[in-house]
ZAMARGU-4260 file (C-alpha; in steps of 0.2 Angstrom, whole numbers, plus 5000, padded with zeros to 4 digits):
<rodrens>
0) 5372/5499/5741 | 5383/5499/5727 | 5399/5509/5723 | 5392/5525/5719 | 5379/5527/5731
5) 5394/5523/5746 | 5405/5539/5738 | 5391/5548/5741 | 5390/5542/5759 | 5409/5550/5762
10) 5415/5568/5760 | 5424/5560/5745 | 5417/5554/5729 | 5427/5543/5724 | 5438/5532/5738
15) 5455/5529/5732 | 5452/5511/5730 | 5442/5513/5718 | 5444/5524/5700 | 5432/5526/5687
20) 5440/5515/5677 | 5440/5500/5691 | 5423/5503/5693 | 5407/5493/5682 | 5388/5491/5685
25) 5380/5476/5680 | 5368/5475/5665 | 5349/5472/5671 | 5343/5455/5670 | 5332/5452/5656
30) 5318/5440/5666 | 5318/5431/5684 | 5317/5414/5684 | 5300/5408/5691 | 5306/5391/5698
35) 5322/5398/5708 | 5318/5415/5708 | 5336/5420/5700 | 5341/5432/5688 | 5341/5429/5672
40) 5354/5436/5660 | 5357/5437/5642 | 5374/5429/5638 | 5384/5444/5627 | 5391/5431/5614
45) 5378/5417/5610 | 5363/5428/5617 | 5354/5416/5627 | 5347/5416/5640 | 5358/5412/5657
50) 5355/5409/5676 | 5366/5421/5687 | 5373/5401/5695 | 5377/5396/5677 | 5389/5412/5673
55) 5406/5408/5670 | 5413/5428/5672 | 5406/5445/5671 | 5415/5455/5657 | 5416/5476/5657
60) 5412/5482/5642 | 5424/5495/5633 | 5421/5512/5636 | 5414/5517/5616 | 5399/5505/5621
65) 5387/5514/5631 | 5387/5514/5652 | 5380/5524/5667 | 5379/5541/5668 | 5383/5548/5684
70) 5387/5566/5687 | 5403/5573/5699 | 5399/5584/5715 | 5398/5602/5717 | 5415/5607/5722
75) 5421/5620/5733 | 5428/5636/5723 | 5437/5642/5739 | 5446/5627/5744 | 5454/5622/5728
80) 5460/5639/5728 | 5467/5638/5745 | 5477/5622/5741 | 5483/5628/5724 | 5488/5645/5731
85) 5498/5635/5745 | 5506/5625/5730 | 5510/5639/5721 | 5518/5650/5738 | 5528/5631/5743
90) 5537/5629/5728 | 5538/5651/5720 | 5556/5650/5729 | 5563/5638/5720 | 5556/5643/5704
95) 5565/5659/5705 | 5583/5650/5712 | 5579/5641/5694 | 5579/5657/5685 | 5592/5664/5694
100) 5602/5647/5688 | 5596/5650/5670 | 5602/5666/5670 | 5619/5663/5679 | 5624/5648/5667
105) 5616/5660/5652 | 5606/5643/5646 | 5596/5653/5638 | 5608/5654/5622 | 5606/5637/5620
110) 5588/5638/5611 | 5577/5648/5600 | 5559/5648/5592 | 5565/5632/5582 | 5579/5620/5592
115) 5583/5616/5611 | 5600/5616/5610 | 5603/5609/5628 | 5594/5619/5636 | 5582/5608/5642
120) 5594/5594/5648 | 5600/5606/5658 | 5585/5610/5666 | 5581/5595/5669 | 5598/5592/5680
125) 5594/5604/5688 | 5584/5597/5705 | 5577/5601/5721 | 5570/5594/5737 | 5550/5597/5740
130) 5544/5584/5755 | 5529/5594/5759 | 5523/5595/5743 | 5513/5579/5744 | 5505/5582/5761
135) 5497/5601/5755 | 5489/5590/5739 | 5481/5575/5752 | 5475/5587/5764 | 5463/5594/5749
140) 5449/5581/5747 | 5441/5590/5731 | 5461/5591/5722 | 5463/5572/5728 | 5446/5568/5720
145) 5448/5577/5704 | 5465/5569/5702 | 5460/5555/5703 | 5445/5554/5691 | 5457/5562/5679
150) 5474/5550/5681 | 5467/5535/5687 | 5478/5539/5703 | 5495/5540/5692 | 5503/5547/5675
155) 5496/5564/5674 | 5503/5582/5671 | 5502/5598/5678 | 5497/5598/5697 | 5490/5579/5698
160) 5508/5576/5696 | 5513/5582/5712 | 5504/5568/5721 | 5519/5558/5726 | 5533/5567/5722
165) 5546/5574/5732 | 5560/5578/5722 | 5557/5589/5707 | 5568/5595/5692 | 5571/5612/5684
170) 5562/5605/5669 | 5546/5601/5679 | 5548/5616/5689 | 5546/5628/5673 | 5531/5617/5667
175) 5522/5622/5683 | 5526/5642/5678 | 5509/5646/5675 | 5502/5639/5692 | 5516/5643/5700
180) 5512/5664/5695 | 5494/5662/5691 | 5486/5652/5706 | 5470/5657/5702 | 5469/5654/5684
185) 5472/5634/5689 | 5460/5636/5703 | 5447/5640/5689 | 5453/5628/5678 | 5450/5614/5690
190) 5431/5620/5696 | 5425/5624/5677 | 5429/5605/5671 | 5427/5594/5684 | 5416/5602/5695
195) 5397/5592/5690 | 5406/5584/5678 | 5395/5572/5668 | 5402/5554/5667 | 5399/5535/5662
200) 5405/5519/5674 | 5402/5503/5660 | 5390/5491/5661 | 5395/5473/5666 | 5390/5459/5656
205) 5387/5438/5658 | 5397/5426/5648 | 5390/5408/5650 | 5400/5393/5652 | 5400/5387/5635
210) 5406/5403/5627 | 5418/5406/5637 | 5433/5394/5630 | 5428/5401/5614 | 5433/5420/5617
215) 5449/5427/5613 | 5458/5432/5626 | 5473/5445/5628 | 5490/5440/5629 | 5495/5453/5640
220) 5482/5457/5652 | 5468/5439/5650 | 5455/5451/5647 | 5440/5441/5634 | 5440/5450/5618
225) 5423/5449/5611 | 5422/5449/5591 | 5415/5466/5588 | 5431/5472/5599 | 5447/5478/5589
230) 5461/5466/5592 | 5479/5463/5588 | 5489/5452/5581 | 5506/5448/5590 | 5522/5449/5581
235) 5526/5431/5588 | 5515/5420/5584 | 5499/5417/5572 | 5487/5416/5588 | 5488/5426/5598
240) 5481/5445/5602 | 5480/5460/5613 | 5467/5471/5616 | 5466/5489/5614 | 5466/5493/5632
245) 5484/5485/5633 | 5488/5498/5618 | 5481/5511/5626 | 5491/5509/5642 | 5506/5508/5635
250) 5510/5488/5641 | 5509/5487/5621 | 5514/5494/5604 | 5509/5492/5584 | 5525/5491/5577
255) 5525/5505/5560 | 5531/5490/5549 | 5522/5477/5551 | 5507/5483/5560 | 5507/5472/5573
260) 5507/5471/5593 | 5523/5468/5604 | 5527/5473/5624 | 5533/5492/5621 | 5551/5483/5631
265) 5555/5475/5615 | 5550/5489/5603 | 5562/5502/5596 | 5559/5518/5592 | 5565/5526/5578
270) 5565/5543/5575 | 5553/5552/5561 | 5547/5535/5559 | 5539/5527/5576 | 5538/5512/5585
275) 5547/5494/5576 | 5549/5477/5583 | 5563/5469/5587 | 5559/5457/5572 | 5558/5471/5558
280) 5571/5482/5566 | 5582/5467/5564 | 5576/5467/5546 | 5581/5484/5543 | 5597/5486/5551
285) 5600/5468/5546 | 5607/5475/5529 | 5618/5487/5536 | 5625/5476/5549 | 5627/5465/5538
290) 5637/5476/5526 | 5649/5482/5537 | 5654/5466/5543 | 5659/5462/5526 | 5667/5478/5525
295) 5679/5476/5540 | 5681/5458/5536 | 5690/5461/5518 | 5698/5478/5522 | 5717/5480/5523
300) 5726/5494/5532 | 5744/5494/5539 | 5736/5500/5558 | 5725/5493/5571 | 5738/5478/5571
305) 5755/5483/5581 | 5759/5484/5598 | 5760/5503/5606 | 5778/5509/5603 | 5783/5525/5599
310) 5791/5529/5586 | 5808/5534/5592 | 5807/5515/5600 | 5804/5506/5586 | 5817/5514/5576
315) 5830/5511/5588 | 5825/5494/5589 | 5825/5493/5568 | 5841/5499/5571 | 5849/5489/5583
320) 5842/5471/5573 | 5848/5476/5559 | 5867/5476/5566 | 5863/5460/5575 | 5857/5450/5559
325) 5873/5457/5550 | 5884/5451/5564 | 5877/5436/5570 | 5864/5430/5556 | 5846/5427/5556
330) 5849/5410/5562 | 5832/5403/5574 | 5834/5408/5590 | 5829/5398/5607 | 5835/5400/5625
335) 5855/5407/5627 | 5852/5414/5609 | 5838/5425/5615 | 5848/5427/5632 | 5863/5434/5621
340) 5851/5444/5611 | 5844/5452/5627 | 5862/5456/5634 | 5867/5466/5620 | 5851/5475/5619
345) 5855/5481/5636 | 5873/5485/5631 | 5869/5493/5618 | 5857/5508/5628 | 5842/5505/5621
350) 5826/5511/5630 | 5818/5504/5640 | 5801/5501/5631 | 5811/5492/5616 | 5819/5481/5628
355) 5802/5477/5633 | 5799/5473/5620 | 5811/5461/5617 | 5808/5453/5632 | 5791/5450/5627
360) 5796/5441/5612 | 5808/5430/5620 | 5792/5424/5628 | 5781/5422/5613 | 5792/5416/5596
365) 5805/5406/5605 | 5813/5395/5590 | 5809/5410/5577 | 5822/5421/5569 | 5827/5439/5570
370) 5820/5444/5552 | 5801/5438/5560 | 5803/5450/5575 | 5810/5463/5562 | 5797/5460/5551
375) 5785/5466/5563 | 5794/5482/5567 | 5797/5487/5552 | 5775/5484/5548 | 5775/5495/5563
380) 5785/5507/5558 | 5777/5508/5541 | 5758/5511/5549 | 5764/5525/5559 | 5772/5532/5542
385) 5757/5528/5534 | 5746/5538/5547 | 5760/5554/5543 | 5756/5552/5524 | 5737/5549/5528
390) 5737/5565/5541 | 5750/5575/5541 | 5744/5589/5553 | 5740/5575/5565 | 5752/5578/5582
395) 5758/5556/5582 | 5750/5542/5582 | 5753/5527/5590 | 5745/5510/5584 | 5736/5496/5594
400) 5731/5478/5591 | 5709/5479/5589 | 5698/5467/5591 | 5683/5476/5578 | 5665/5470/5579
405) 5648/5478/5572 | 5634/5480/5586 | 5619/5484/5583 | 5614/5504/5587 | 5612/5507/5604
410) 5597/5521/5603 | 5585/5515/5587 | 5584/5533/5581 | 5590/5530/5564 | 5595/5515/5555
415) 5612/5508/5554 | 5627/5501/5564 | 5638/5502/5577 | 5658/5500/5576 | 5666/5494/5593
420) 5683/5490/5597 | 5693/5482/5607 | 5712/5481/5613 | 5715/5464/5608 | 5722/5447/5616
425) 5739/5449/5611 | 5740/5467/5616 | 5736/5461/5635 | 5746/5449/5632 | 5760/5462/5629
430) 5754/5471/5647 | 5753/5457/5656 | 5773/5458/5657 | 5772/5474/5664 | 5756/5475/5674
435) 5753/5455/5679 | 5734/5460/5684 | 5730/5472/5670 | 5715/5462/5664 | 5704/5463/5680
440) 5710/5484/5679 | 5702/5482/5660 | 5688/5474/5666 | 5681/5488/5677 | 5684/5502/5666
445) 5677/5493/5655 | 5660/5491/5665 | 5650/5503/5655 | 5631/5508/5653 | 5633/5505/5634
450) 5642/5492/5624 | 5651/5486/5642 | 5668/5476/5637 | 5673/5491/5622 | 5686/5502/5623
455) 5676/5515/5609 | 5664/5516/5597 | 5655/5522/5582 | 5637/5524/5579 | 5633/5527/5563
460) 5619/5532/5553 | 5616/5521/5537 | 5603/5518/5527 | 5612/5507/5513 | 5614/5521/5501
465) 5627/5535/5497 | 5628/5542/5513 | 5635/5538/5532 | 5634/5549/5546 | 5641/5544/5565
470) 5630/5554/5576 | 5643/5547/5591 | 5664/5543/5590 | 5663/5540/5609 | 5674/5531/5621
475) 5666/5526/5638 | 5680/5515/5646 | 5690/5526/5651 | 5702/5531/5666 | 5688/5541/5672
480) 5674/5529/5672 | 5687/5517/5681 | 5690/5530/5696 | 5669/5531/5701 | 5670/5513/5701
485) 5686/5510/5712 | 5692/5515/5731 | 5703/5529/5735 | 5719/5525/5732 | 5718/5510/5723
490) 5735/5498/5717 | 5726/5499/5702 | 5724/5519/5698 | 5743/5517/5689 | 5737/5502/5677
495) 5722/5512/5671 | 5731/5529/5669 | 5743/5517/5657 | 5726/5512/5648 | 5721/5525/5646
500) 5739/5533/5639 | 5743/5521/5627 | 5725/5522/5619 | 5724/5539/5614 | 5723/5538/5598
505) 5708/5527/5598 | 5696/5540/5590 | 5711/5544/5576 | 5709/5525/5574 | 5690/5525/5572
510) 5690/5540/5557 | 5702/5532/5548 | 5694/5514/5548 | 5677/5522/5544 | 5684/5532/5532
515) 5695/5518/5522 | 5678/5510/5520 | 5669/5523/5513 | 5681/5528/5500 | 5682/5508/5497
520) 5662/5509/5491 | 5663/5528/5486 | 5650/5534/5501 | 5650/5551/5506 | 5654/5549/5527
525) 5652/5562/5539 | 5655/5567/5557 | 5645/5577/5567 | 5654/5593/5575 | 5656/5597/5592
530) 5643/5610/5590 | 5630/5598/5587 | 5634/5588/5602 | 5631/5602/5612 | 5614/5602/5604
535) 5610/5585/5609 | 5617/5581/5624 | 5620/5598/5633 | 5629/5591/5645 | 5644/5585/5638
540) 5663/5581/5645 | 5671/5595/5637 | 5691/5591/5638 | 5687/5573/5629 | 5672/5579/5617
545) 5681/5595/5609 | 5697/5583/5607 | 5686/5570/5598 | 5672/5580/5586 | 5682/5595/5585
550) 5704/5595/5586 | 5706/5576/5581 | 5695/5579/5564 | 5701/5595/5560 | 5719/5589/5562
555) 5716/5576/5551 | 5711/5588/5536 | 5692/5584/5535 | 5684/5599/5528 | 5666/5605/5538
560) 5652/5605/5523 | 5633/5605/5519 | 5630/5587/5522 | 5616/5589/5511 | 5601/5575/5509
565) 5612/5565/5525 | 5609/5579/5538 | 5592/5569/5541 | 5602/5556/5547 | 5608/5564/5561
570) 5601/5560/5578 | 5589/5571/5587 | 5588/5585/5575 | 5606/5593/5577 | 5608/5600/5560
575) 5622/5608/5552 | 5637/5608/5542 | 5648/5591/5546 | 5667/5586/5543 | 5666/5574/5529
580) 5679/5561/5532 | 5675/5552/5514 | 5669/5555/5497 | 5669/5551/5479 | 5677/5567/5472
585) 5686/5563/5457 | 5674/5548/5452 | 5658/5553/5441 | 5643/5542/5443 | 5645/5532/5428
590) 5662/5524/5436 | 5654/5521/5452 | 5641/5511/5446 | 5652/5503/5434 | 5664/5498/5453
595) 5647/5489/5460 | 5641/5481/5444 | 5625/5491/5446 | 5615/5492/5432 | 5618/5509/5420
600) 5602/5521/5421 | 5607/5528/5405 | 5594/5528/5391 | 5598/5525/5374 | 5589/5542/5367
605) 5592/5560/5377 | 5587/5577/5370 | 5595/5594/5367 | 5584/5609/5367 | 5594/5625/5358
610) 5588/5641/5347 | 5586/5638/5328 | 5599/5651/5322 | 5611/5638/5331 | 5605/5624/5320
615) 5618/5627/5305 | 5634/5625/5315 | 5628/5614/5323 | 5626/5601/5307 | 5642/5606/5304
620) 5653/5603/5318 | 5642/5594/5333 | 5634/5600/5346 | 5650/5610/5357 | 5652/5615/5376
625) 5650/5634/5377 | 5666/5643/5369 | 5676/5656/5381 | 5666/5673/5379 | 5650/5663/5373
630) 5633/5664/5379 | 5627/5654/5389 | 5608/5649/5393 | 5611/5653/5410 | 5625/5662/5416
635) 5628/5654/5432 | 5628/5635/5425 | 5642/5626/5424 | 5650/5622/5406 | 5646/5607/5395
640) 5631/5602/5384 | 5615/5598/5393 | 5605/5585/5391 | 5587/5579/5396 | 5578/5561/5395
645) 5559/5572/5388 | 5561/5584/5375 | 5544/5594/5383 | 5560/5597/5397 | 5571/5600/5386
650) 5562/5613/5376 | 5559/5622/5394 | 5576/5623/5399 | 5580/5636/5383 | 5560/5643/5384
655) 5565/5649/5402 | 5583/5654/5399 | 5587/5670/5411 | 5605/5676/5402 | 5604/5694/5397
660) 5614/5692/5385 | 5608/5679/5372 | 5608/5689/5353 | 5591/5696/5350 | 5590/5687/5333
665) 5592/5670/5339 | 5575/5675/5349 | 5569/5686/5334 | 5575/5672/5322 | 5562/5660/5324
670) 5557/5643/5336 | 5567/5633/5349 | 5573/5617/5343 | 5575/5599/5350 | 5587/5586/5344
675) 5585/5569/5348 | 5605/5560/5352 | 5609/5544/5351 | 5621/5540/5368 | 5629/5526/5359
680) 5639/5537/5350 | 5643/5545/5366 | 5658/5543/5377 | 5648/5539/5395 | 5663/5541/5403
685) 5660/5559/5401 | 5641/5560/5404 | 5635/5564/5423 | 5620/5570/5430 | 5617/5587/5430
690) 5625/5596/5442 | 5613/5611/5448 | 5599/5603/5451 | 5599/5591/5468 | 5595/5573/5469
695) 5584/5567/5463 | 5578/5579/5452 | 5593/5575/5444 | 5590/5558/5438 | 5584/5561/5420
700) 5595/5577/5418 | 5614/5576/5411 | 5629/5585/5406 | 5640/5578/5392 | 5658/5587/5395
705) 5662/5582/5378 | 5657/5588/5361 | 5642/5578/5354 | 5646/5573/5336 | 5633/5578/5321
710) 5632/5557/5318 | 5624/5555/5338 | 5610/5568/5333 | 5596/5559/5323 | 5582/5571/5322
715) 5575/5586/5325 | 5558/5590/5333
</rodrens>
């Protein structure tokens, strides 16, 4: 009796051992052999004839090949009603405490027909407890049967998910609305498509022993992969493959560019492009990394260097040197000198963080002299000043020693890098006076979900072009994260607090570093706005997130713009104006190219289109920016001579011309004119793409701000 005829035999069809995708029917023998009175079969590579003894494995074939048809029972109407109208009456209570959530917390501002803006992670934290739910879904044979012919027993949506679950979210819960309100209608659903459902089980074939070691065989799952089966190449060897059943399942992926297989765990998704392996993703975010290594590497700004001292500190301290150098000399100082220099420091009512300090160096540059440790203030001193000049709406800032490093980007949306840092050696070395055991408090604080060990980060978009966009300035060790992971009460709460004091300013730190680079290589850098953070996350810590994409930037004086063409950088859809913490204002795009040795675009022949009647003063004095009170082709553009690299374009832009008020005799007087100019009598300096039109329909349109002498024009068309 074989597999279908036992369903049969039970109130089942299907036992849940066994799902139509487990299950296969050997092909009929071709002949019996009339020696041993055994099947014979055909082998499904070579062809030949094989006795049943003689085969090695029996293979399923995939399920476009043709199979067994078998049909489905004739359900009972009445009793999938019964279970789903006892699904839907179990679980209508909680689905109206969810609306009554929804409306409370008023999540439905957070989306409309185009963006969730939060609203469905909200939902989704949102959860309740539903233990009976499984047990009205098992004590249906005809759901647990249809289930499982469509789900294979796992995976599945609407009420076939509800098998095993006994926990459900708000998200879930509103993805059930219409069986939860309309019982019937998934009643309905059910016994019209399943109920003497049509279906194929696939025929089992022979492979013989000598075929056997010849068939590929997947890498993932072992199954033999005959020739007329797709297969595909692994990304890490030249040999190997996997099936498409392994694809299908999602133990597999085709990376988007390369096209070939890897385990989904080490493929990374990128948004609005798909699926890439580890090995391309590398290779695309290769570059980036790269570039902002060598970036950090040859920057030089006064902060991220200097221990945490506050201003009033190191001035007293400045202060107070001074005198003693004056007094005593700048002699090297070792052991009763520094003993002597401590004494006075107390005499002389300093604070008590700069006699801290002091100690601190009478540990570490024993044998130097006073100018060193002066030195050092006053490079202090000089950063803070320098963030005052840089900023100065920004409250204070008070510097630290980094450790910086580029990681690669956490989530794979888009393409780019990450900027971590670090307090560094020598500013635990610094605490260590004060707080002997600081580095184990550091340690758990530091134990994070992302980039564990960093103080802060930035992830940045970056696709190796003109713009940047950090989609998250986020800091994750923090005082917070260090009390879930510690005991009430803890020794320790004080060290972190201090932590957590002393590097406030980390995210001041971050925009600064990030912007000092972009205005290094003229990129246009932008940070996303509270507001969008919302979008994405809708679930944020409000008193740090709002300090950090919304008072830190604005304090710092970046403006909120159209990001333009970099708003598809940004993560997960939040678009919108940005702050843009660096550009290139001031800078045309002949100078830029000229700072990265990037070879000029500029051709050696560009055309003027204008009316005739202009053609006379023109010969005589040049071609001439618009003149206060002229007219202008268009009234809204800005002033200069335009310029285009085909005269057909050129011609059009004076053919079309919208300005009222251009003289009926120039149109009256005749044709439209173009003159062909030779840019090597013009000063490129002054030449820059046009700007009305947007990248890159810019690229072969210009604007001379100059006038273009009669010499540079050398015909007329």
């Amino acid at each position: 009796m074989n597999w279908y005829k036992q369903a049969q035999q039970s109130l089942l069809f299907y036992p849940y051992s066994g799902m139509p995708s487990s299950q296969s029917v050997k092909v009929d023998p071709i002949s019996i052999d009339q020696e041993t009175g055994e099947n014979v079969y055909q082998c499904e590579k070579c062809k030949n004839p094989v006795l049943e003894s003689n085969i090695t494995v029996w293979y399923a074939r995939g399920a476009e090949e043709p199979g067994v048809s078998y049909n489905m029972p004739t359900y009972n109407y009445d009793r999938i009603l019964n279970t789903v109208t006892q699904v839907s009456q179990y679980l209508m209570p909680f689905y109206q405490q969810l609306q009554q959530y929804i409306k409370d917390q008023d999540l439905e501002s957070k989306r409309n027909d185009t963006y969730d803006y939060g609203y469905r992670t909200s939902i989704n934290s949102w959860e309740v407890q539903v233990p009976q739910l499984p047990d009205i879904l098992k004590n249906s044979q005809e759901i647990m049967d249809i289930c499982y012919f469509k789900n294979r027993g796992y995976s599945n949506s609407g009420l076939c998910s509800l098998l095993n679950v006994t926990e459900i979210s708000g998200g879930t819960l509103e993805d059930l609305s219409d069986l939860i309100l309309n019982p019937e209608k998934t009643a309905q659903e059910f016994f019209n498509n399943y109920s003497k459902k049509e279906f194929e089980v696939s025929y089992k074939v022979p492979v013989c022993d000598d075929c056997y070691g010849d068939i590929d065989k997947c890498a993932f799952c072992d199954k033999l992969i005959f020739p007329k089966d797709r297969q595909y190449p692994v990304v890490y060897n030249d040999t190997d493959v996997v099936c498409e059943d392994c694809l299908e399942n999602g133990s597999a992926g085709i990376c988007i560019e390369c096209g070939k297989a890897d385990s989904m765990d080490d493929m990374h998704y990128r948004e609005d492009v798909g699926e890439i392996c580890d090995e391309c993703y590398q290779n695309l975010d290769g570059a980036a990394i790269g570039w902002a290594k060598a970036m950090i590497s040859n920057l030089n700004i006064p902060i991220g260097k200097n221990l945490p001292l506050s201003e009033k500190v190191l001035k007293n301290l400045s202060t107070f040197l001074n005198r003693y150098i004056a007094k005593y000399g700048d002699d090297k100082i070792r052991g009763k000198g520094w003993g002597r220099l401590l004494h006075l420091s107390e005499k002389s009512g300093l604070p008590e963080g700069a006699i801290e300090y002091l100690i601190n160096k009478s540990h570490d540059v024993d044998g130097g002299s006073i100018s060193d440790v002066l030195g050092e203030i006053e490079n202090n001193i000089s950063a803070q000043e320098y963030m005052k000049e840089q900023y100065p709406n920004l409250k204070s800032y008070q510097d630290l020693p980094f450790d910086i490093e580029v990681l690669p980007n956490f989530s794979h949306e888009k393409s780019g890098f990450t900027i971590g840092i670090t307090p560094s050696d020598r500013f635990f070395g610094y605490a260590e006076r004060k707080y002997p055991n600081i580095r184990k408090t550091w340690d758990r604080m530091a134990d994070t979900p992302h980039h564990p060990g960093v103080l802060a980060y930035a992830r940045c978009s970056f696709e190796m072009g003109n713009d940047l966009v950090i989609n998250n300035l986020q800091r994750d060790s923090d005082y917070d994260n260090y009390v879930s992971k510690s005991y009430s009460g803890s020794s320790s709460l004080e060290e972190a607090q201090w932590i957590d004091r002393i590097t406030k300013d980390w995210d001041s730190f971050l925009l600064h570093l990030i912007k000092s680079i972009c205005i290094s290589e003229n990129i246009n850098a932008y940070l996303t706005t509270f507001d969008q953070q919302k979008q994405k996350w809708g679930n944020l810590p409000i008193h740090k997130s709002k300090k950090t994409y919304k008072e830190v930037p604005e304090r710092m004086g970046f403006p909120l713009t159209d990001p333009g063409r970099a708003e598809n950088m940004v993560e997960r859809g939040g678009y919108g104006d940005m702050y843009q913490i660096a550009n290139d204002i001031g800078m045309n795009w002949y100078k830029k190219a000229q700072q990265v040795n990037m070879e000029l675009p500029i051709p050696s022949t560009l055309f003027h289109a204008t009316y005739r009647a202009n053609l006379e003063s023109i010969q005589q004095v040049g071609i001439t920016s618009c003149p206060e009170g002229g007219v202008k082709m268009y009234q809204d553009c800005q002033n200069g001579v335009y310029l285009h690299t085909d005269p057909d374009v050129a011609y059009s832009y004076v053919e079309t011309a919208d300005n009222d008020s251009i003289p009926n005799e120039w149109i009256e007087g005749g044709d439209i004119v173009v003159l062909s100019i030779n840019v090597s009598y013009l000063d490129v300096e002054l030449l820059e793409t046009d700007p009305n039109l947007p990248p890159p329909m810019n690229e072969d349109s210009f604007l001379y701000n100059g006038t273009i002498p009669t010499g540079a024009i050398t015909g007329v068309l």
